[in-house]
C-alpha positions as CSV (number, residue, x, y, z in Angstrom):
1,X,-11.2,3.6,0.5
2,X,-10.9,5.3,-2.6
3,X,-8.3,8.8,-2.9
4,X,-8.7,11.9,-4.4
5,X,-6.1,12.7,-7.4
6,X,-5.5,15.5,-5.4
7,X,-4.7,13.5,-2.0
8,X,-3.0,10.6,-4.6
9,X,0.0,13.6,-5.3
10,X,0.5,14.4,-2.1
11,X,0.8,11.1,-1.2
12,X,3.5,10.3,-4.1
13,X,5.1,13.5,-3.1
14,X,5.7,12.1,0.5
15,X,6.5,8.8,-0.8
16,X,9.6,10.2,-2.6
17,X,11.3,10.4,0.1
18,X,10.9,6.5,1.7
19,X,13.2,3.5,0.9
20,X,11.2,0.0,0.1
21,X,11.3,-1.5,3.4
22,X,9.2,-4.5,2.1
23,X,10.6,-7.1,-1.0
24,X,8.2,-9.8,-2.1
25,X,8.3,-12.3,-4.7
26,X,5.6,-11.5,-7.5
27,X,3.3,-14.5,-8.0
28,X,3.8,-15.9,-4.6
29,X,1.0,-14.0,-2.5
30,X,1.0,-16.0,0.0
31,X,-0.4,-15.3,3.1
32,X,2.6,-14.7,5.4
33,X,4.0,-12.0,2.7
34,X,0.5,-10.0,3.2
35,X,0.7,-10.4,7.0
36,X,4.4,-9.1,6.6
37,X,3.5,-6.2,4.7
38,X,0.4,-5.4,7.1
39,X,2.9,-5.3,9.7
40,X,5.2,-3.0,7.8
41,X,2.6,-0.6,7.9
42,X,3.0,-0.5,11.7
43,X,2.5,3.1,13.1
44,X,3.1,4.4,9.1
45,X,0.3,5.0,6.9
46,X,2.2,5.3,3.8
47,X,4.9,2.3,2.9
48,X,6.6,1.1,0.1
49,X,7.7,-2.5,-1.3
50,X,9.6,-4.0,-4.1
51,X,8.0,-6.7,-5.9
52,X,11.0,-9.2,-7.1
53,X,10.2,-9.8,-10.9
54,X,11.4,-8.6,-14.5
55,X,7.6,-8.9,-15.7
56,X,5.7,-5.8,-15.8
57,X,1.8,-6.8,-15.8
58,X,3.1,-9.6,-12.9
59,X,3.9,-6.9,-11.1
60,X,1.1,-5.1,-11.6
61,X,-1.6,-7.8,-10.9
62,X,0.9,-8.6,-7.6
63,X,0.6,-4.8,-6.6
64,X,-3.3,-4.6,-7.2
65,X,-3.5,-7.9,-5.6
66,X,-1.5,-7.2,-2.4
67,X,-3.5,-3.7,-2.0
68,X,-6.9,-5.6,-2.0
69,X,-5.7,-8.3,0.3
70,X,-4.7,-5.7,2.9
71,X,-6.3,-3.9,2.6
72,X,-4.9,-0.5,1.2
73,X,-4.3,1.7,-1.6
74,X,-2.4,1.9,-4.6
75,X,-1.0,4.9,-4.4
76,X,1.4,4.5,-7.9
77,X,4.0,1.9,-9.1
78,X,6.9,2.9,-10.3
79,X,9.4,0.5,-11.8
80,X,9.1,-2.7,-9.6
81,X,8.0,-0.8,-6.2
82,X,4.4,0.0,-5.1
83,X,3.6,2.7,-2.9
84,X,1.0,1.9,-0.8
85,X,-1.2,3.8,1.9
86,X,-3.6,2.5,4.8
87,X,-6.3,4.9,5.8
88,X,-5.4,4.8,9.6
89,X,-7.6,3.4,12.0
90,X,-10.7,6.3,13.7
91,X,-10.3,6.5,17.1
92,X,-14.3,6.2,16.8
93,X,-14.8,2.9,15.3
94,X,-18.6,3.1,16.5
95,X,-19.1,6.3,14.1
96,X,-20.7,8.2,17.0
97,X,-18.6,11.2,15.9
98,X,-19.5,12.0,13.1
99,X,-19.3,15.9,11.5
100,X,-22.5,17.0,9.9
């Protein structure tokens, strides 16, 4: 589910504007903290969460970690908090609609 740089800086843009309504520990992916953030992202397609550690490249490898366990994408991290999107779902699942 790769973004454009284009759609990436829109994205940001919007995300300036959202509080981190998630906090994990980095290092401690477990599996209840991804089913927490998955729920985070609700009705929302564009989230943000603060990963709890004073090391940069832990926070890193949690944020790239937590976006492919989602899955989602890393929009940008800035600091200790990730902004992350999730495509949302097609109403067509089946791909029967497709343009083209």
């Amino acid at each position: 589910m790769a973004i454009s740089s284009g759609q990436r800086r829109q994205l940001a843009a919007k995300g300036n504007r959202l509080k981190a309504n998630v906090i994990i520990s980095a290092g401690d992916l477990s599996d209840a903290a991804v089913e927490h953030v998955r729920n985070a992202f609700g009705d929302k397609e564009l989230i943000k969460v603060r990963i709890n550690t004073d090391d940069r490249q832990e926070c890193a490898r949690t944020a790239d970690a937590l976006a492919v366990r989602i899955p989602c994408e890393l929009v940008q991290r800035v600091g200790r908090v990730a902004l992350l999107y999730h495509k949302p779902e097609d109403d067509d699942p089946a791909g029967d609609n497709v343009a083209g």
